[in-house]
C-alpha positions in Angstrom: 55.6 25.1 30.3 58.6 26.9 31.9 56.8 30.6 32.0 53.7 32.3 31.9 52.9 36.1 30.8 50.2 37.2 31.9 48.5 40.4 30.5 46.0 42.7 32.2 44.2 44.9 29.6 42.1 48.1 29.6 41.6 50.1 26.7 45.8 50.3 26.1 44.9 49.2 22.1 48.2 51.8 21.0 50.3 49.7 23.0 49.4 46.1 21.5 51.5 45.9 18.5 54.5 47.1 20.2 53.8 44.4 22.9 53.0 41.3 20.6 56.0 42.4 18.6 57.9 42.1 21.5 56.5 39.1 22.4 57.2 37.1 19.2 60.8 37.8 19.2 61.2 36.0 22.2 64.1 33.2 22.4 62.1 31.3 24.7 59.7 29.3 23.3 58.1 27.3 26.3 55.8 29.5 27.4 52.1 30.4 27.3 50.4 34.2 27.2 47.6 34.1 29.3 45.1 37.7 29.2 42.5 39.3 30.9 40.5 41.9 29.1 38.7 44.3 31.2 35.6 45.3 28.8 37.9 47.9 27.2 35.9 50.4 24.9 38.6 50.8 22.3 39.4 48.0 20.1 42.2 46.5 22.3 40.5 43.2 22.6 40.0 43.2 18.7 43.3 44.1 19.0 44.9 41.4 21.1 42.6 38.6 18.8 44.4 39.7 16.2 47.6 40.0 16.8 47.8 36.6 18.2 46.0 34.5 15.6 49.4 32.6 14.7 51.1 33.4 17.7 54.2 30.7 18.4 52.8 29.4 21.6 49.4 29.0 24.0 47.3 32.0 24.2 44.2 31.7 26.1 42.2 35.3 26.2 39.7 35.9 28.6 37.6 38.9 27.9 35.3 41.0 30.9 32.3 42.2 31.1 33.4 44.1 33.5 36.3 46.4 34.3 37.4 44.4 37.3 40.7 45.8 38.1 43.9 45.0 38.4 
């Protein structure tokens, strides 16, 4: 794996499809989304499950109980 993105989330669920969107029409293709979900109270992290159900690489989605921060 050449890159990582990694993805800090709090409630930002009207952003998502914009970003994922974005995300798949990358030329790159060796790299892996990583993302950190922190207890958002919207549906972001329903959101971000979603959205990356047949997603062209590694996504590995860590979800909060906790808003932790950036």
């Amino acid at each position: 794996m050449k890159l990582s993105v990694n993805l800090v989330a709090w409630n930002g669920a009207k952003y998502i499809p914009y970003l994922m969107k974005s995300l798949r029409n990358q030329t790159l293709k060796d790299w892996s989304l990583f993302v950190l979900d922190n207890n958002s109270t919207d549906n972001t992290l329903e959101l971000i499950k979603h959205e990356t159900e047949d997603f062209p690489v590694f996504v590995d989605i860590f979800a909060n109980k906790v808003n932790s921060g950036f």
